[in-house]
GUZABA-649242 format. One record per residue: residue number from 1; residue in one letter; chain; x, y, z of N, C-alpha, C, O in turn. Coordinates in Angstrom, 3 decimals, m for minus. Layout:
// GUZABA-649242
  num  residuo  cadena       n.X       n.Y       n.Z      ca.X      ca.Y      ca.Z       c.X       c.Y       c.Z       o.X       o.Y       o.Z
  NUM        A       A         X         Y         Z         X         Y         Z         X         Y         Z         X         Y         Z
...
//
This chain:
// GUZABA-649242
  num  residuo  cadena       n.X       n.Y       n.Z      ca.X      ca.Y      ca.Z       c.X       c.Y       c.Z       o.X       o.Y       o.Z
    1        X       A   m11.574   m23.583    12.061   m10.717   m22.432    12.080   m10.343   m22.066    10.637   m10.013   m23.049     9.974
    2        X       A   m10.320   m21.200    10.159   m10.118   m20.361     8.670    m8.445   m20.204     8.721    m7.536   m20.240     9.550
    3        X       A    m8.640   m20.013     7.334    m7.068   m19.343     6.830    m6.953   m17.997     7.795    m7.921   m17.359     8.210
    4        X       A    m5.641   m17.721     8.046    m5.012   m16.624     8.642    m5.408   m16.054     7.292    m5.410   m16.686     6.236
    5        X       A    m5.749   m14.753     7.460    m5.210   m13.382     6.892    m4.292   m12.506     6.994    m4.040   m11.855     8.008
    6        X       A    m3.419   m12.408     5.334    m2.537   m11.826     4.919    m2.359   m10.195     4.531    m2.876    m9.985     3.434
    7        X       A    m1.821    m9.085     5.076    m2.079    m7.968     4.551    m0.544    m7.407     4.544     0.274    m7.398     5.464
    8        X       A    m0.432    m6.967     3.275     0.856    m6.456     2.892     0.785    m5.404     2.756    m0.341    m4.924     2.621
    9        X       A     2.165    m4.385     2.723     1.858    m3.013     3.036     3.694    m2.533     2.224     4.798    m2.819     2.687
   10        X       A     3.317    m1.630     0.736     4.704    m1.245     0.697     4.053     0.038     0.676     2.903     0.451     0.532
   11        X       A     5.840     0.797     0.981     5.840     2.469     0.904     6.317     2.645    m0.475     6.899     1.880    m1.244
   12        X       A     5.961     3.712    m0.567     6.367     4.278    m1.821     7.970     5.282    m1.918     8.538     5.811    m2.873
   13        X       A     8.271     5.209    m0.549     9.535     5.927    m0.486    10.660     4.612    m0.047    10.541     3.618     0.670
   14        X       A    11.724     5.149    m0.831    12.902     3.982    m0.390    14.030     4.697     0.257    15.201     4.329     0.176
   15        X       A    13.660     5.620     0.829    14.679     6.606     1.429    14.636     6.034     2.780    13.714     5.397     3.290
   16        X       A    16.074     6.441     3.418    16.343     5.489     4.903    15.274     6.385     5.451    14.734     7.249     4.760
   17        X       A    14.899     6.102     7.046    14.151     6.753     7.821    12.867     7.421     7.338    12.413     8.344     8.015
   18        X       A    12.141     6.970     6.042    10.703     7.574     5.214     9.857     7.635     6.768    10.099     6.889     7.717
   19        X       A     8.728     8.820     6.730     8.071     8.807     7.699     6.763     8.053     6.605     5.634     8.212     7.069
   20        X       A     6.813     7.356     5.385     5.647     6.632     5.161     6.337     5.865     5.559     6.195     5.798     6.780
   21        X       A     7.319     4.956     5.072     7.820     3.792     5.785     7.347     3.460     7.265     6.698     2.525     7.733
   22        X       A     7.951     4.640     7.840     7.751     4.361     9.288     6.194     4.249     9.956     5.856     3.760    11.034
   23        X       A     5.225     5.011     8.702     3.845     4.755     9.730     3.003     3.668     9.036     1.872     3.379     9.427
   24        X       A     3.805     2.889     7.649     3.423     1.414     7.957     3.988     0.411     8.696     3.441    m0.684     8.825
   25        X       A     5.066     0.703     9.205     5.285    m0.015    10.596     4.668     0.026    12.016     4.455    m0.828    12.876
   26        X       A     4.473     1.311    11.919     3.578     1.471    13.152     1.873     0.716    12.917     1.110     0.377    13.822
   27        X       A     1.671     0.628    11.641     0.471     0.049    11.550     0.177    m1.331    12.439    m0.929    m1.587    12.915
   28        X       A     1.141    m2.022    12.557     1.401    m3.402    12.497     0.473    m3.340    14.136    m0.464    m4.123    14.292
   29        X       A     0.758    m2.602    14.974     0.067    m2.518    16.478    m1.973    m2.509    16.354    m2.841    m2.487    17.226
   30        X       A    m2.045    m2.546    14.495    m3.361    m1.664    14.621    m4.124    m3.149    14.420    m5.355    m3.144    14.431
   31        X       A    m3.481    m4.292    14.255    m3.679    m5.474    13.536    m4.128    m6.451    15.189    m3.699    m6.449    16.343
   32        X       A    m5.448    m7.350    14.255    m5.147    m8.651    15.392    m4.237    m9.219    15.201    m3.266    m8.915    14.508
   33        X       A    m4.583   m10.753    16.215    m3.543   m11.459    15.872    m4.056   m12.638    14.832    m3.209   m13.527    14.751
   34        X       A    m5.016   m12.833    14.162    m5.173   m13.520    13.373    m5.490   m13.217    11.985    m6.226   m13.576    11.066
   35        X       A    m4.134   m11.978    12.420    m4.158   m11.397    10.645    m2.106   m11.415    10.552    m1.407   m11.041    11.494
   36        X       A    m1.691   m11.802     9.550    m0.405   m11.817     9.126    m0.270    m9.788     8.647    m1.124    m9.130     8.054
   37        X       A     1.064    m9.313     9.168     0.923    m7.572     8.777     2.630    m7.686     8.251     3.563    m7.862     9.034
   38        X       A     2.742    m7.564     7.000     4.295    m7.466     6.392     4.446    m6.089     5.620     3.567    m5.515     4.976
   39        X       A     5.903    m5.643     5.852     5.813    m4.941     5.025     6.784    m5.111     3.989     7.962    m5.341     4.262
   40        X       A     6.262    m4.988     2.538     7.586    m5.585     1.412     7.972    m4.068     0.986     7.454    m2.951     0.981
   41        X       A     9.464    m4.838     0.553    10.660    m3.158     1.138    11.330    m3.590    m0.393    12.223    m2.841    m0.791
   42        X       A    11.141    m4.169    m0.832    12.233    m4.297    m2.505    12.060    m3.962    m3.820    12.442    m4.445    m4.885
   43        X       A    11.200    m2.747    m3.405    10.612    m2.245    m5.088    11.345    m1.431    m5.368    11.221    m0.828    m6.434
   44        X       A    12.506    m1.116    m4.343    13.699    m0.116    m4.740    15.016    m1.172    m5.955    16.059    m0.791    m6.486
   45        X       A    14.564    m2.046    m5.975    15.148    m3.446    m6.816    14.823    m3.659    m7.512    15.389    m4.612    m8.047
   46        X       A    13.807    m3.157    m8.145    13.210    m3.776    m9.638    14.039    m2.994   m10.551    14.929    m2.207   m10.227
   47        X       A    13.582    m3.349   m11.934    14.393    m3.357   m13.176    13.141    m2.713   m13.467    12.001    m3.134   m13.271
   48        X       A    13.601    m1.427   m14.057    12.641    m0.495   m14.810    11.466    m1.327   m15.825    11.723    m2.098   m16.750
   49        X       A    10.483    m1.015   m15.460     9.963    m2.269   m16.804     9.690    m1.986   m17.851     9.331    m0.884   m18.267
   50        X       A     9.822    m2.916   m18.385    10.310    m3.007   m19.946     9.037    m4.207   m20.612     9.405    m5.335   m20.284
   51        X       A     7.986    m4.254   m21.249     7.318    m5.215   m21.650     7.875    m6.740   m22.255     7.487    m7.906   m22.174
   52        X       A     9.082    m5.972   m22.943     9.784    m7.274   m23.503    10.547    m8.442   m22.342    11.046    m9.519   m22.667
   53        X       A    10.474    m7.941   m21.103    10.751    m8.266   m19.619     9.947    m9.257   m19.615    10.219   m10.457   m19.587
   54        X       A     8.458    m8.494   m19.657     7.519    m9.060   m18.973     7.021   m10.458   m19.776     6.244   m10.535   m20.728
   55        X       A     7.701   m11.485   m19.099     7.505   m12.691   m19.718     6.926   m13.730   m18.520     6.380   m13.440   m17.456
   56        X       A     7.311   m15.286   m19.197     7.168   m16.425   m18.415     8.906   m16.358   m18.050     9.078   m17.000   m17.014
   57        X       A     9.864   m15.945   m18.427    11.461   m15.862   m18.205    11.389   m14.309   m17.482    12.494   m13.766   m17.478
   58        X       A    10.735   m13.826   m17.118    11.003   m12.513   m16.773    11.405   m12.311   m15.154    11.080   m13.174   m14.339
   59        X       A    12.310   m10.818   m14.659    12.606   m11.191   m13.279    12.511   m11.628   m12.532    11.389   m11.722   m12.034
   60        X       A    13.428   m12.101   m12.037    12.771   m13.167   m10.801    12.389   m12.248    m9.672    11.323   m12.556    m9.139
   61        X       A    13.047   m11.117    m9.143    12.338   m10.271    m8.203    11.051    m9.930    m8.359    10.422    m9.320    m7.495
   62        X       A    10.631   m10.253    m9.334     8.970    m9.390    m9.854     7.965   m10.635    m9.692     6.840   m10.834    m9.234
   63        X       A     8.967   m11.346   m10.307     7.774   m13.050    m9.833     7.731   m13.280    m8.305     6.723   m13.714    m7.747
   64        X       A     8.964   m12.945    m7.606     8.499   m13.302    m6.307     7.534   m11.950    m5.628     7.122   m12.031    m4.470
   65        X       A     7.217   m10.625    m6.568     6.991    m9.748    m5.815     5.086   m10.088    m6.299     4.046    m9.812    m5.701
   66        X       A     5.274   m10.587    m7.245     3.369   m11.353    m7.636     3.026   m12.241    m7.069     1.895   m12.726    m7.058
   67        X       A     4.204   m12.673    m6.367     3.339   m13.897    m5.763     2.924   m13.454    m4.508     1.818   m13.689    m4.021
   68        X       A     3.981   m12.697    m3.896     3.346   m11.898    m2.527     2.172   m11.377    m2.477     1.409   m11.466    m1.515
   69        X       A     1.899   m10.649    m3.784     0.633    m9.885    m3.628    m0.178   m11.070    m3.552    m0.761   m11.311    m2.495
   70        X       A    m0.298   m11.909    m4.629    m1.064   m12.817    m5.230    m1.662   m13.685    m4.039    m2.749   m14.260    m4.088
   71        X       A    m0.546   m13.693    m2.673    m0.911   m14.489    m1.388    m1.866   m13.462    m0.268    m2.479   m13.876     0.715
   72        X       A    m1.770   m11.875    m0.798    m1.931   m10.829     0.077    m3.649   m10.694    m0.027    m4.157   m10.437    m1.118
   73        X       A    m4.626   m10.918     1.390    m5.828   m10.395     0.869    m6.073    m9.198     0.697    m7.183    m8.838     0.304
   74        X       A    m4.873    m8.159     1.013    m5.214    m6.526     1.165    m3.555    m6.064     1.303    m2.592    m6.594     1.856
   75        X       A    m3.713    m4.932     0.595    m2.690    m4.157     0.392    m2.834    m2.909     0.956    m3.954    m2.408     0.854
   76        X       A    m2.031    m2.322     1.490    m1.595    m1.159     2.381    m0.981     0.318     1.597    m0.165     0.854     2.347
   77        X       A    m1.137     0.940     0.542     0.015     1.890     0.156     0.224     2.945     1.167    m0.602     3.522     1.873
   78        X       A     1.432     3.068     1.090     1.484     4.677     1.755     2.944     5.399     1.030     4.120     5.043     1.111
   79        X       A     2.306     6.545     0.311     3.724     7.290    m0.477     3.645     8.772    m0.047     2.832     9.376     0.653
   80        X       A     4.816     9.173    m0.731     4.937    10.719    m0.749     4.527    11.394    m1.702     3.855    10.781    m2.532
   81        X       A     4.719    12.533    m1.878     4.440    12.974    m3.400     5.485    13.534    m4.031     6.173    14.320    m3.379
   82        X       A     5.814    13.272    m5.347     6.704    14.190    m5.897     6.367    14.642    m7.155     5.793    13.997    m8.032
   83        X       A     6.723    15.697    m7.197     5.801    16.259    m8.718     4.760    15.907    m8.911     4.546    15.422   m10.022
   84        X       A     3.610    15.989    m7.902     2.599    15.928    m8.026     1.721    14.565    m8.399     0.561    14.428    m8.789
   85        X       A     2.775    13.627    m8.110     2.133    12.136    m8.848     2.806    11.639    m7.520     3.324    12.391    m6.695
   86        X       A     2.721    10.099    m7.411     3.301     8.962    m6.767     4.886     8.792    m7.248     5.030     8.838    m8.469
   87        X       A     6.145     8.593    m6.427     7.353     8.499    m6.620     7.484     7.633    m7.981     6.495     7.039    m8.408
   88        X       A     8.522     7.585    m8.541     9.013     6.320   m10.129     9.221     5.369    m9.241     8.745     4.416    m9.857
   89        X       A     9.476     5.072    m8.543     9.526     3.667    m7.774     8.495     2.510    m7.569     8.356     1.300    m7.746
   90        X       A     7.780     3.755    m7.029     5.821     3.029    m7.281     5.381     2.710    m7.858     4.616     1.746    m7.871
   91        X       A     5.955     3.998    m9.225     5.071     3.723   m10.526     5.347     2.595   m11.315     4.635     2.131   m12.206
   92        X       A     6.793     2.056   m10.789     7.560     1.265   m11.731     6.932    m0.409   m10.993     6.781    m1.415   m11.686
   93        X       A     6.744    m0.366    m9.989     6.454    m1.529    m9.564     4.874    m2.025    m9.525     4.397    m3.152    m9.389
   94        X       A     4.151    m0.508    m9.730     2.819    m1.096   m10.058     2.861    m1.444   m11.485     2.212    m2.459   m11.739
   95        X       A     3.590    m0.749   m12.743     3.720    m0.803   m13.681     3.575    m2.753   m13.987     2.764    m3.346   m14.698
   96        X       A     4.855    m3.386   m13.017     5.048    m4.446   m13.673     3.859    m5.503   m13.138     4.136    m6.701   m13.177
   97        X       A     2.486    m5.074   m12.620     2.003    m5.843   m12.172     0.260    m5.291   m13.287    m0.857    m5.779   m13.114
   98        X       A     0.641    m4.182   m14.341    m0.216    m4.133   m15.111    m0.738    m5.536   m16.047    m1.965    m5.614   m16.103
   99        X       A    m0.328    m6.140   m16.448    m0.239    m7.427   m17.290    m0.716    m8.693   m16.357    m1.633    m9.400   m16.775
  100        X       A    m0.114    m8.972   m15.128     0.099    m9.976   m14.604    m2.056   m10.202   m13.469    m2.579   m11.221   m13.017
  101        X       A    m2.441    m9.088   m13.478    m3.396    m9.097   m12.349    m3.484    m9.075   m10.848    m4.308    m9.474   m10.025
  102        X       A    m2.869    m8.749   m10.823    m2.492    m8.698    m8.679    m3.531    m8.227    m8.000    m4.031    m8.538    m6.919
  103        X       A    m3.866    m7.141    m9.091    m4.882    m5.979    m8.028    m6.304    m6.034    m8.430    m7.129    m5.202    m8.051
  104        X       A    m6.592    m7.105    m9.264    m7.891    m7.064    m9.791    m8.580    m7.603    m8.882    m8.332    m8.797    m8.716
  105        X       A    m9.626    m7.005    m8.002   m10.665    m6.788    m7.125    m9.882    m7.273    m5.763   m10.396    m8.031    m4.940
  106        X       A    m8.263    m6.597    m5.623    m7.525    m6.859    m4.182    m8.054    m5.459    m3.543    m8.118    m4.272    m3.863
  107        X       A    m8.368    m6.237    m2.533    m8.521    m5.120    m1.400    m7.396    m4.036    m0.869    m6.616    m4.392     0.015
  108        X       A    m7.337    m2.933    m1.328    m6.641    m1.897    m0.869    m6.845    m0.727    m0.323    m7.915    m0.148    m0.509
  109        X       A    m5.772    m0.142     0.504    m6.061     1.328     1.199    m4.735     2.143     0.811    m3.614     1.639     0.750
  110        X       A    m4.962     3.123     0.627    m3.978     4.047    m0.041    m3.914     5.412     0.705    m4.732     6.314     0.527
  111        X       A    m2.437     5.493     1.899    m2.685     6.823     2.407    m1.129     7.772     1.788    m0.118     7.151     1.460
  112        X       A    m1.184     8.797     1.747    m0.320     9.659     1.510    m0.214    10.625     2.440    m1.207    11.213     2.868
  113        X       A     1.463    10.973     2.987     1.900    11.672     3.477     2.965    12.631     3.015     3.962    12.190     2.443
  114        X       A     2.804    13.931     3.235     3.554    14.735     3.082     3.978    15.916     4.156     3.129    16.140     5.019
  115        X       A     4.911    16.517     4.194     4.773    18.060     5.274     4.129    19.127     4.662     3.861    20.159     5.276
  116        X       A     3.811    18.911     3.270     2.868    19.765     2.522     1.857    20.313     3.123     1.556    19.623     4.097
  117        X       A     0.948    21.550     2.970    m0.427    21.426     3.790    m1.011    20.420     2.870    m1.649    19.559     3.475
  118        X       A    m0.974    20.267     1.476    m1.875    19.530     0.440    m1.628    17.965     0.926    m2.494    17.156     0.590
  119        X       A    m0.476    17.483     1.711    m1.072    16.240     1.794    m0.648    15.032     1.175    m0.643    13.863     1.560
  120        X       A    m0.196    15.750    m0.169    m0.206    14.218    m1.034    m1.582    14.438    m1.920    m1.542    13.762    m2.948
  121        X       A    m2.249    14.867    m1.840    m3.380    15.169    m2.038    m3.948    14.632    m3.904    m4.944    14.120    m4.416
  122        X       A    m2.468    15.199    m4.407    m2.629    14.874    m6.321    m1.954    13.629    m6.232    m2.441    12.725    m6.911
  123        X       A    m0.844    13.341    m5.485    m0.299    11.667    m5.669    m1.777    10.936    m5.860    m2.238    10.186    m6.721
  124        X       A    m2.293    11.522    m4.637    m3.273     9.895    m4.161    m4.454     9.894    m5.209    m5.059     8.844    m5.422
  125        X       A    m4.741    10.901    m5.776    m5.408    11.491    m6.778    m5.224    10.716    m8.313    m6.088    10.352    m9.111
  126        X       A    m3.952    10.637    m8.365    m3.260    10.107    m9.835    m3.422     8.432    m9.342    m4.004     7.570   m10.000
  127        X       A    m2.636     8.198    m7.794    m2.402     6.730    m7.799    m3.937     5.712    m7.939    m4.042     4.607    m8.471
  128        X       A    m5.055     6.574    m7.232    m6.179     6.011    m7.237    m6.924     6.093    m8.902    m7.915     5.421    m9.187
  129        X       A    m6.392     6.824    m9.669    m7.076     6.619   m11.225    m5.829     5.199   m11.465    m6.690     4.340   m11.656
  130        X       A    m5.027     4.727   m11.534    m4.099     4.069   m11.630    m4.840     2.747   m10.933    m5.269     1.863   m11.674
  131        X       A    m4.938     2.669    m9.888    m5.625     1.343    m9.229    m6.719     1.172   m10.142    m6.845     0.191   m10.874
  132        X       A    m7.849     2.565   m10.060    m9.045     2.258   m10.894    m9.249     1.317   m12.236   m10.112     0.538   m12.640
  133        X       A    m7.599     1.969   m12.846    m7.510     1.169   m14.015    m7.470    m0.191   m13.878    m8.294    m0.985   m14.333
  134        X       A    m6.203    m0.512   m13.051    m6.324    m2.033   m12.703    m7.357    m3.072   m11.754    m7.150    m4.149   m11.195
  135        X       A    m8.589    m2.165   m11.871    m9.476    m2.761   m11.184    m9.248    m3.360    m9.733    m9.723    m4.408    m9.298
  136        X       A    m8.025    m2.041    m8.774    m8.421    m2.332    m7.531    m9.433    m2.471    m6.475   m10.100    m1.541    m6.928
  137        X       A    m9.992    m2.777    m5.632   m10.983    m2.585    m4.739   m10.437    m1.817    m3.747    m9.744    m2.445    m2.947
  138        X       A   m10.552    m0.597    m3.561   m10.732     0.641    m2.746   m11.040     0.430    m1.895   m11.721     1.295    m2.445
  139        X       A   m11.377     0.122    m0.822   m12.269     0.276     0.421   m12.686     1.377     0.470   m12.173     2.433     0.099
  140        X       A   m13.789     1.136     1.005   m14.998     2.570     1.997   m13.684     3.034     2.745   m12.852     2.223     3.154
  141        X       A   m13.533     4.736     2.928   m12.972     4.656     4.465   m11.331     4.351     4.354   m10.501     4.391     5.263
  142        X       A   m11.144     4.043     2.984    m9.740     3.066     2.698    m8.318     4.353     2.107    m7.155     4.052     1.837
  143        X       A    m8.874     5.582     2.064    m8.171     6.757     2.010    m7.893     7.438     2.762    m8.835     7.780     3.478
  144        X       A    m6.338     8.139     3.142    m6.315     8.931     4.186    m5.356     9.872     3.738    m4.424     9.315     3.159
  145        X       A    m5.234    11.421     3.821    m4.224    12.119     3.280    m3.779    12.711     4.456    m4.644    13.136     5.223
  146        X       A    m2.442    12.842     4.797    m1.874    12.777     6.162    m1.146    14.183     5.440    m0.232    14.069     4.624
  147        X       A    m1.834    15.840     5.979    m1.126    16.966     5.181    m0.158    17.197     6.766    m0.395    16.658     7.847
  148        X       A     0.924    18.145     6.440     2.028    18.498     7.057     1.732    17.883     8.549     1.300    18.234     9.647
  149        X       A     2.383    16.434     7.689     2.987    15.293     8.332     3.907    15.481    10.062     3.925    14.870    11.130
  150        X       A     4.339    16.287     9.668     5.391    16.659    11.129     4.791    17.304    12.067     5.411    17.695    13.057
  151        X       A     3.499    17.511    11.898     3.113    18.324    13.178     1.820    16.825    13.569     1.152    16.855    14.602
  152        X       A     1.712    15.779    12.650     0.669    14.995    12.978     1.604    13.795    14.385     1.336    13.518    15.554
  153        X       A     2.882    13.342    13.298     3.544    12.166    13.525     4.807    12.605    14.147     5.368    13.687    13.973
  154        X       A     5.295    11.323    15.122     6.295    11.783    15.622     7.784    11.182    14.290     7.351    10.909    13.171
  155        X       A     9.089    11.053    14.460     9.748    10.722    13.850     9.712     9.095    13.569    10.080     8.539    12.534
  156        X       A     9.320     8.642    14.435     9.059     6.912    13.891     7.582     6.684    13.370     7.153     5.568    13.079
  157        X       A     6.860     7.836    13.283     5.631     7.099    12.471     4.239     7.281    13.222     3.118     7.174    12.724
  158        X       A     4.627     7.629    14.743     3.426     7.476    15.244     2.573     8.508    15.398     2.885     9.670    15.662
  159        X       A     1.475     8.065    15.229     0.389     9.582    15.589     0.624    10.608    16.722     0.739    10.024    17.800
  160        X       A     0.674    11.247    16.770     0.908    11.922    18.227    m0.785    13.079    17.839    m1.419    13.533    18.791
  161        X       A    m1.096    13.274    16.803    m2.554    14.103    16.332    m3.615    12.957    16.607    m3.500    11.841    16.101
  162        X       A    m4.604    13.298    17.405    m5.474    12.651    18.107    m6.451    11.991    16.532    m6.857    10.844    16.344
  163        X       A    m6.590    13.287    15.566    m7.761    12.715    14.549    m6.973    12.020    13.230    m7.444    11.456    12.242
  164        X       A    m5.659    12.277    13.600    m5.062    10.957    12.608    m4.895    10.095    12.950    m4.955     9.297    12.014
  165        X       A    m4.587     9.411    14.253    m4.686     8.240    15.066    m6.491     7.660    14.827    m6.580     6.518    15.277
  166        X       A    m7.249     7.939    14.509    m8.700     8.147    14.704    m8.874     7.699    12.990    m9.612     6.796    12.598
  167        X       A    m8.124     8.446    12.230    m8.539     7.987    10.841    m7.317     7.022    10.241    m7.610     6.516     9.158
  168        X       A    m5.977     6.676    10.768    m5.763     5.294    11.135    m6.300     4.204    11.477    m6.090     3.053    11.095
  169        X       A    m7.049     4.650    12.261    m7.797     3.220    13.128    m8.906     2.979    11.707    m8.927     1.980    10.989
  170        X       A    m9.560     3.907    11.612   m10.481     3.537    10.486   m10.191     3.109     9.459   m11.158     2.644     8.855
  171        X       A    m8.976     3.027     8.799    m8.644     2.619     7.899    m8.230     1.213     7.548    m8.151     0.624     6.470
  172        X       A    m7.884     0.703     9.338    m7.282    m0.091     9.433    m8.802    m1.356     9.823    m8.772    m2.570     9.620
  173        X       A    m9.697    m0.745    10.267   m10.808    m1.621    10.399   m11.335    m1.520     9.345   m11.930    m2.593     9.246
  174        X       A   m11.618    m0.724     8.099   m11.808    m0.925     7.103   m11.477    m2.069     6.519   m12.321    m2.919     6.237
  175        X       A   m10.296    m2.190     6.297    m9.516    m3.018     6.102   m10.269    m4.296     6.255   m11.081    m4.812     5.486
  176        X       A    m9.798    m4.721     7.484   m10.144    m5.807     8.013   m11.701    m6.374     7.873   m11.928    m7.524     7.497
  177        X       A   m12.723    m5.446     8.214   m14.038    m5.758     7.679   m13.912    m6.336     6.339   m14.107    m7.521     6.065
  178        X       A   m13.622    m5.547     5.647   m13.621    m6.206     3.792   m13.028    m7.748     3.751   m13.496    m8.734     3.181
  179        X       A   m11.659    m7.591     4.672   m11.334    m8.983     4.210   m11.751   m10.360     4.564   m11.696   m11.484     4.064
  180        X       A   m12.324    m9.619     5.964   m13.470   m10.248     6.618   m14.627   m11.501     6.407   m14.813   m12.670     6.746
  181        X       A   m15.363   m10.241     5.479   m16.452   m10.409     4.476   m15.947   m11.626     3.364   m16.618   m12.629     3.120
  182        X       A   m15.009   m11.402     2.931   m14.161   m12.206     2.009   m14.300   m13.648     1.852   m13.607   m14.171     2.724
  183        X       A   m15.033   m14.760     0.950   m14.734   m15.993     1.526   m13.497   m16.710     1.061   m13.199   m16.232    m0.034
  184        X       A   m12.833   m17.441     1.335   m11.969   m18.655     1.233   m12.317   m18.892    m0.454   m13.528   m19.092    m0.543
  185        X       A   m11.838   m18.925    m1.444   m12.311   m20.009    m2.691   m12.591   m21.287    m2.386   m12.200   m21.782    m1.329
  186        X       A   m13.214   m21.877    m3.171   m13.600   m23.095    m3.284   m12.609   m24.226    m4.347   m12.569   m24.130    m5.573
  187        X       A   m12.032   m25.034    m3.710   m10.790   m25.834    m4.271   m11.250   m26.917    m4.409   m10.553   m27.834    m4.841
//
């Protein structure tokens, strides 16, 4: 029997009731059961980063937030857009994981929602040159832009639009194939 698989999933909004929040919760139904599905909620807690931070003494919220990833075989984003980029919240918490390596060849999927018709469309645009940099692994299939959100999803997150439920699912077997594929290291 293999290691369980780990897949973590933050939003990019820290606002009560986020409908990204809410449709990575709803993800959690899309999961077997021999996959772990969390979602980490405390990047509204970090300390703006600062390089001179970024140490072996540096936050302790940020060390415990590397190690999560660091345990995670796949990461989940889902944000809003504001001004045309990914929220400062996001930016600030991917920021502190520039130095450290989290995302170098981690399996990720990155969807954006908005009530926009566009979608999110330039967030996911900016956030995916941003992963690129840090040498995320993208998945096939591992993008989804969810445009005027309120006519797709109901208020907790769930699909109620037949072909976003449809490119959910795909995203979410995406997912899972890759990590799949994945072997165990050798210790």
């Amino acid at each position: 029997m293999g290691k369980r698989k780990k897949v973590v999933a933050i939003s990019g909004s820290i606002r009560e009731s986020s409908i990204n929040t809410n449709i990575l919760e709803n993800l959690a139904s899309f999961f077997e059961g021999n996959i772990d599905y969390s979602i980490y909620d405390k990047i509204g807690g970090f300390p703006h980063f600062n390089p001179d931070l970024d140490n072996e003494e540096g936050p302790k919220v940020i060390e415990e937030f590397r190690q999560e990833l660091n345990e995670a075989d796949a990461l989940i984003f889902c944000t809003p857009e504001y001004a045309r980029g990914i929220p400062g919240v996001l930016k600030n918490a991917i920021d502190w994981l520039v130095s450290s390596g989290q995302l170098l060849n981690k399996t990720v999927a990155v969807i954006t929602a908005s009530p926009m018709v566009s979608g999110g469309e330039k967030a996911q645009a900016s956030f995916l040159q941003t992963l690129e940099m840090l040498n995320a692994n993208v998945v096939k299939n591992g993008t989804l832009v969810i445009s005027s959100v309120r006519t797709k999803l109901n208020s907790k997150g769930e699909a109620i639009d037949k072909d976003t439920r449809l490119s959910l699912e795909l995203l979410i077997e995406s997912i899972i194939t890759e990590i799949k594929k994945k072997k165990a290291p050798l210790v």
